[in-house]
N, C-alpha and C positions, 0 to 999 in steps of 0.2 A: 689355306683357310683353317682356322684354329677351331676343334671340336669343342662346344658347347660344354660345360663342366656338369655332371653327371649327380643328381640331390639323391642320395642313399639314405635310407632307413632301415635303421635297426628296433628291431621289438621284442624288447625282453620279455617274456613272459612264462616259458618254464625253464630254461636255465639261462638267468640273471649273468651267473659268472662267464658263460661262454658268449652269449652274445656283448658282453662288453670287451673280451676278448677278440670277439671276428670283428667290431666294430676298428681296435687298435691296428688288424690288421689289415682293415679298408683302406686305414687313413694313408697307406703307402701310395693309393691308386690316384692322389690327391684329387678328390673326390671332397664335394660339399655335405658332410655327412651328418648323422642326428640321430640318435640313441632314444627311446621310448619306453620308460620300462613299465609295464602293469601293474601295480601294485608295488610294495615298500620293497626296498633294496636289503636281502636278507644280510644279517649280520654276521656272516662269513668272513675267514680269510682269504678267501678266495675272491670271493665280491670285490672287500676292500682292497686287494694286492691291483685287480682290474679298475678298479677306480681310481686309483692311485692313477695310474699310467695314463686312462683316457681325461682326466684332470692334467697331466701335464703336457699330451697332445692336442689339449683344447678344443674335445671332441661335446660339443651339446650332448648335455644328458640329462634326464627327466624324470620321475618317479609319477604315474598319476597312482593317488591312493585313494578316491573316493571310486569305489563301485560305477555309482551312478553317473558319473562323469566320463570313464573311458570310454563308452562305446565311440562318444562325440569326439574327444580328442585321439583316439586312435584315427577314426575317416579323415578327420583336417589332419592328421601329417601324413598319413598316407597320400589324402590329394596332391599335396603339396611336393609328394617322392618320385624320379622317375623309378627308382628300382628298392625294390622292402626287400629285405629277410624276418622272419621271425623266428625265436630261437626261445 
């Protein structure tokens, strides 16, 4: 019997570049996964060089940038996760 495929979440919220990092290195677990980030994706090369990659691993990634909006969309992808990190 074949194990159920595992919904991961990532939450970017204080280091942006490393949770899109551990997210690249989920996707080995092939695992259903989905990146969250708080607020605007800083303008980094580091950000970008992780963006780069989880764009060509075609890993869901999200930026919420109104304030008053994330609390809501943070609980619906968490519902939706069996397992979160936040980073």
């Amino acid at each position: 019997m074949a194990t159920p495929m595992k919904r991961i979440l990532v939450i970017a919220k204080h280091n942006p570049a490393e949770a899109l990092r551990v997210a690249a290195g989920l996707s080995l677990l092939h695992t259903e996964l989905r990146v969250l980030g708080i607020g605007a994706w800083p303008d980094t090369a580091a950000v970008r060089e992780q963006q780069e990659l989880v764009e060509f691993i075609e890993i869901p990634c999200e930026a919420v940038t109104d304030p008053a909006e994330a609390p809501a969309r943070v609980a619906a992808a968490v519902a939706q996760a069996d397992v979160v990190y936040q980073l």
